[in-house]
Residue, then its C-alpha position, 0 to 999 in steps of 0.5 A: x346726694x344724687x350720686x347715693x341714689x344713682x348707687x342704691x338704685x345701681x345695687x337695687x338692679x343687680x339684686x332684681x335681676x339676679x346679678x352677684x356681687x363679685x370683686x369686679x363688681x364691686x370695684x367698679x362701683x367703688x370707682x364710679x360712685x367712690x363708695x367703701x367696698x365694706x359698705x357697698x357689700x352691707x348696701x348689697x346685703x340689705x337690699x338682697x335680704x329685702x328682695x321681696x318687698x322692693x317692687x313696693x318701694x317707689x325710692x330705694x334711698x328713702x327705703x334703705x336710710x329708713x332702714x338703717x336708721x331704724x336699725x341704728x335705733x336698735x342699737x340704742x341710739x336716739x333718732x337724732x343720733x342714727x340719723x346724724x349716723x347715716x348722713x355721716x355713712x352717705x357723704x351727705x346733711x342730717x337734714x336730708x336724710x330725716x326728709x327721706x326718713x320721713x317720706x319712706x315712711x308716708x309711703x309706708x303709711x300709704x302701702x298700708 
């Protein structure tokens, strides 16, 4: 679980800094945290989109599996079933990821 936020935090510099997504890029994280190219890139792309807002965000990985829960659940899937769906995409348990669901969202309620 530790290695996801290492990763997210990883893609979150290079979105900060500027810094592309090329193949040598991505190859060395695939390496180092054993990530799907595919997704690495989707990850990349979801943080870019939301560069302007990131300095707001104390935990990248709260954020981004908030983010892609709510997205999920646009696609007409229940809570339970989008967030069994990012455990699944992460390597990691439901549990967790409705814990840093539901702290992405106290910090939210805080920003605001």
């Amino acid at each position: 679980m530790c290695d996801n936020k290492l990763f997210l935090e990883q893609l979150k510099y290079l979105v900060e800094n500027n810094l592309s997504l090329n193949e040598s890029v991505i190859n060395q994280l695939v390496e180092k945290y054993d990530k799907n190219p595919f997704l690495t890139v989707q990850l990349y792309q979801i943080i870019k989109n939301n560069e302007a807002i990131l300095p707001f965000f104390q935990d990248i990985e709260s954020a981004i599996y908030d983010y892609i829960v709510n997205e999920e659940m646009t696609n007409e899937k229940t809570y339970y079933g989008a967030t069994l769906y990012v455990a699944d995409m992460f390597d990691t348990t439901h549990t967790y990821i409705k814990c840093k669901v539901s702290r992405s969202r106290e910090e939210l309620q805080e920003i605001s």
